[in-house]
C-alpha positions in Angstrom: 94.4 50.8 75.9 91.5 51.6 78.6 89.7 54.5 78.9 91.2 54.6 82.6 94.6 54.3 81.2 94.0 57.3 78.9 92.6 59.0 81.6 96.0 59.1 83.6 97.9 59.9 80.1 95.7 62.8 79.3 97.1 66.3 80.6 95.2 67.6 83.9 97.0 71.2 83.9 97.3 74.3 81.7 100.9 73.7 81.6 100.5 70.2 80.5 98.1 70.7 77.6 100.1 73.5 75.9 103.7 73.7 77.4 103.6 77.6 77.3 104.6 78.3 81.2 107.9 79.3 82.2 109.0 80.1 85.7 111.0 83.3 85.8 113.8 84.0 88.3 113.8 87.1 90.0 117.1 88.8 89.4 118.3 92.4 90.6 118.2 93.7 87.0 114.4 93.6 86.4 112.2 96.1 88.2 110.3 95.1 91.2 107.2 96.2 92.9 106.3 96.2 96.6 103.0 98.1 97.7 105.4 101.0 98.6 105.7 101.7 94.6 102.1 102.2 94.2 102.5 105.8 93.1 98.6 106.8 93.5 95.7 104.6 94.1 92.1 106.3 93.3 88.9 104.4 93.3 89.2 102.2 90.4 92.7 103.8 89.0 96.0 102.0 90.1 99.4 103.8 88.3 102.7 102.2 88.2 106.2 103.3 87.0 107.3 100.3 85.3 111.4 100.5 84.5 112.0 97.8 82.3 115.7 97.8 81.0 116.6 101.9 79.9 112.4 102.0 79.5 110.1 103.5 81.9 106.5 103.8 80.9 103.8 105.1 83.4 100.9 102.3 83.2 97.1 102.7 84.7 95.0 99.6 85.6 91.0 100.7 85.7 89.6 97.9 88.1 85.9 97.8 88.4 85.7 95.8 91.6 85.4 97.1 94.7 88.5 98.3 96.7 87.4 96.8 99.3 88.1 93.2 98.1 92.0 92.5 100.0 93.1 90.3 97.3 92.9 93.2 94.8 96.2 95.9 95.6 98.4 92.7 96.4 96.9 90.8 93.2 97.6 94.2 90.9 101.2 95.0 92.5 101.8 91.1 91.7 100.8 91.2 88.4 102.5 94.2 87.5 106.0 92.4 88.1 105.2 91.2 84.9 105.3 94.4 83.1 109.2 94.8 83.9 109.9 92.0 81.1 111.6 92.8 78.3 111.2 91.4 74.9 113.0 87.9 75.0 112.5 87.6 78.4 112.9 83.8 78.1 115.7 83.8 75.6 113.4 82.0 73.0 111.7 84.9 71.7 109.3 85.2 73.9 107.5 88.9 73.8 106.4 91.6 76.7 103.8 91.2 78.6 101.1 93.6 77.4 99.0 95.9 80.1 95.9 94.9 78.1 96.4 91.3 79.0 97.2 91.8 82.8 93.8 93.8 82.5 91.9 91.3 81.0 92.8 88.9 83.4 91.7 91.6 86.3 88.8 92.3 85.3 88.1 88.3 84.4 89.1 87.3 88.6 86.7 90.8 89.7 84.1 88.9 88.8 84.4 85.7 90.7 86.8 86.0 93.6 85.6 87.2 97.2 86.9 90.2 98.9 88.8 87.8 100.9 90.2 85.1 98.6 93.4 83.4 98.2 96.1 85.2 95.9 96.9 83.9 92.8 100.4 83.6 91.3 101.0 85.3 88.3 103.4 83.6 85.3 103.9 85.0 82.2 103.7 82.3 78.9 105.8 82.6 76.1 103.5 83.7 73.5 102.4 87.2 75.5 99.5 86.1 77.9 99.4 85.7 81.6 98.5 82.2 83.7 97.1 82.6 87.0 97.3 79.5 89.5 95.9 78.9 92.4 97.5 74.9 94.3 96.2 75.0 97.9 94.0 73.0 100.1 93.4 70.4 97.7 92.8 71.7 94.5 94.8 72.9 91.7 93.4 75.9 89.8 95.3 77.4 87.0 93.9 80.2 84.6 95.2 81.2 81.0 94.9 84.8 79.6 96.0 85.1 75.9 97.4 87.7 74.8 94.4 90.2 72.8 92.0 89.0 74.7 91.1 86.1 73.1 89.7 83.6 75.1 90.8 82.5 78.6 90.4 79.0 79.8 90.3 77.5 82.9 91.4 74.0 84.1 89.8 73.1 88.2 90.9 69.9 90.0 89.5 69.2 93.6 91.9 66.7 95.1 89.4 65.8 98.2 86.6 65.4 95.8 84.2 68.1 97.4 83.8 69.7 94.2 83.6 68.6 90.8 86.1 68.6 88.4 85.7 71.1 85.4 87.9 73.0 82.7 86.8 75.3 79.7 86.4 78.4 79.4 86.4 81.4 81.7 83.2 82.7 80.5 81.3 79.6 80.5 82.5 78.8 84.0 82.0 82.1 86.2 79.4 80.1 88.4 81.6 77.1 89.2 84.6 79.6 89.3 82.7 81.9 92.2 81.9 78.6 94.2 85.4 77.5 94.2 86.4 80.7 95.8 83.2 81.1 97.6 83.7 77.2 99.3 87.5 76.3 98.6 89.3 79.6 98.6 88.6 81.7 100.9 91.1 83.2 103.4 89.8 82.7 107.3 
């Protein structure tokens, strides 16, 4: 076989490479969040009530970016959906999302993304960690957050070829990571 023909076989996304993504539906049951359920936001301290089945816990994201940055409230009230999973969310065992991971993978995007970038989407993965995916005007973007912190990786396709191609991980690729948003993912 070619190296072009292994090429095209070879898995271009997150999802592809470890088959650890699963879409969840939104349903009545599970808690929701809507910027109206922000109970207090301080500089740096978001709180949330999360309900999650007869649970509540009270959980407080410490963000060290500016609160200036628009992406940031709608990107922490997003990910906070997530909390509202039970255990066996995906009826394969699958465990709660942790607030440690959700801040991890904060504090990761504070350090790259503009104060006006695009929003990411926020899936859970069945072993605890968080994927964050960006597929808009041209590229494909999709970051993985383990659960403990161990490390994230990152997988970057430019369709239109304006900027190279990379994957790896997170830490190694803050640079290329702030030009994508700086050049490819910015909201005008």
């Amino acid at each position: 076989m070619s190296a072009g023909a292994l090429a095209i076989l070879a898995p271009r996304t997150l999802t592809d490479r470890r088959n650890e993504i699963t879409t969840v539906e939104v349903r009545g049951t599970v808690a929701e969040f809507a910027q109206r359920e922000v109970m207090e936001a301080k500089p740096v301290i978001f709180e949330f009530a999360v309900e999650s089945g007869p649970e509540t816990r009270r959980i407080l994201f410490s963000i060290s970016s500016s609160l200036k940055q628009a992406w940031l409230k709608p990107s922490v009230v997003r990910a906070s959906r997530l909390l509202a999973l039970q255990e066996n969310w995906d009826r394969q065992g699958a465990p709660q999302i942790k607030p440690t991971t959700l801040q991890n993978a904060i504090n990761a995007i504070s350090s790259f993304m503009e104060s006006a970038s695009a929003l990411p989407q926020w899936t859970p993965t069945r072993d605890g960690g968080v994927q964050l995916d960006w597929h808009e005007r041209g590229i494909d973007l999709e970051i993985a957050f383990p659960p403990e912190g161990r490390g994230s990786e990152v997988v970057f396709v430019d369709h239109r070829k304006e900027l190279p191609d990379f994957d790896g991980s997170v830490d190694e690729r803050t640079d290329q990571l702030r030009r994508v948003f700086r050049e490819r993912l910015i909201n005008q």
